[in-house]
N, C-alpha and C positions, 0 to 999 in steps of 0.2 A: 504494500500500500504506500502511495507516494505520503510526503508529509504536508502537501498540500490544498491536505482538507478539511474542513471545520474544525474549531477547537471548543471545547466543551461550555465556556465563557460563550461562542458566538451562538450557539445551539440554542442555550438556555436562554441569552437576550430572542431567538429567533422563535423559540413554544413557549415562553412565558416560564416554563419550569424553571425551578432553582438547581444552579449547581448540584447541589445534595439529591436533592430529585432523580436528576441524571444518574447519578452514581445507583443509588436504587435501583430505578428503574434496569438498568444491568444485571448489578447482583440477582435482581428477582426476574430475570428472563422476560422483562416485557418489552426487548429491542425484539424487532423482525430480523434481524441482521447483523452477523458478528460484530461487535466494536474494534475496530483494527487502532494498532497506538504507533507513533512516529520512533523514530529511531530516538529519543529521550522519554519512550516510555509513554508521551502525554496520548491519550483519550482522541482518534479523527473518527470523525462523522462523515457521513456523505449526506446529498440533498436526499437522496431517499431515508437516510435513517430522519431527517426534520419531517420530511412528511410523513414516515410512521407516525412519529411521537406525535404531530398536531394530529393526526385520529386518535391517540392515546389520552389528549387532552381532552377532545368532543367524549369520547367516550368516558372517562371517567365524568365530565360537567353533566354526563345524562344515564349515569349513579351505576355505570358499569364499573362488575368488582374487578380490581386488580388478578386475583385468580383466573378470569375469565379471559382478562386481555394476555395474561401471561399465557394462558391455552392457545388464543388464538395465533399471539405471534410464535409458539412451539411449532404449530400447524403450519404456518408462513415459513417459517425456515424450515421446514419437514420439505418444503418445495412441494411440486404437483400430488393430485392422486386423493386430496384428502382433502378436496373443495367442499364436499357433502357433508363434512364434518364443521369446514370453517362457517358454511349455511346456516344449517340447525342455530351456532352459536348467536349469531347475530340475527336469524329469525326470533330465537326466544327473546332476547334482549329488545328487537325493535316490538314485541308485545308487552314488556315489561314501560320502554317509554311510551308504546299510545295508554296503557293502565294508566299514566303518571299524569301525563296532559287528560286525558279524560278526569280523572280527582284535580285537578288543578284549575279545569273549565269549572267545574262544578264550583269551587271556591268561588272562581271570579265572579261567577254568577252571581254568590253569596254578597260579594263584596260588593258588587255594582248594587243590587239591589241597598244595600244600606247606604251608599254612598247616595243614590239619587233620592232616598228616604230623608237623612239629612239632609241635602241640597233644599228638595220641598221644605220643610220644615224651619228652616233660617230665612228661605225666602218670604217665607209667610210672617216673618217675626215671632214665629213661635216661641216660648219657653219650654223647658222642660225636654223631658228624654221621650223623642215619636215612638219608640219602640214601646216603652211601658204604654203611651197612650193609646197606642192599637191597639194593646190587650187589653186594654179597660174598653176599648169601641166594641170588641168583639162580644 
């Protein structure tokens, strides 16, 4: 591997992760792809290891476990043959985020609803809390 590829500093300004992250991220096998290091040892990257990890960050932001992405990039550097397997993973996972945006519409619902509850209620110059006074209307 030449020494002229990313260093661990550019990586980490380049996915938001921290240094330490990085190093993690290694030890626990959640690179797609060997980490090759310069003739002093230091930690190169290529653009394909940055664009792993920014799928490493959307997935963990959307509460994928570490165990899971360490599977899937095992299965990534396994190379071909074992697409079937990398599927399943990321089918389950993309029914685990519409579960999460389904409960999270559902809040907002919640939330909008009370937000234009109060909105009415200041614009009317009302006093008092509108929600106790619905259940007294009721």
């Amino acid at each position: 591997m030449p020494d002229n590829g990313l260093r661990i500093g550019e990586v980490a300004r380049r996915t938001g992760l921290s240094v330490q992250t990085l190093r993690l991220y290694e030890r626990e096998g959640l690179l797609a792809g060997e980490v090759h290091r310069d003739r002093a040892g230091r930690r190169i990257y290529t653009d394909w290891d940055v664009e792993w990890l920014t799928n490493c960050v959307k997935f963990r932001a959307s509460g994928m476990p570490l165990a899971t992405i360490a599977r899937l990039a095992h299965l990534v550097r396994a190379g071909t043959g074992n697409e079937a397997e990398r599927l399943a993973l990321l089918r389950e996972h993309q029914r685990r985020i519409a579960a999460q945006i389904a409960q999270l519409n559902d809040s907002l619902d919640l939330v909008d609803a009370k937000v234009a509850t109060y909105e009415r209620h200041l614009a009317a110059g009302a006093a008092g809390d509108p929600w106790q006074q619905l259940r007294v209307e009721r």
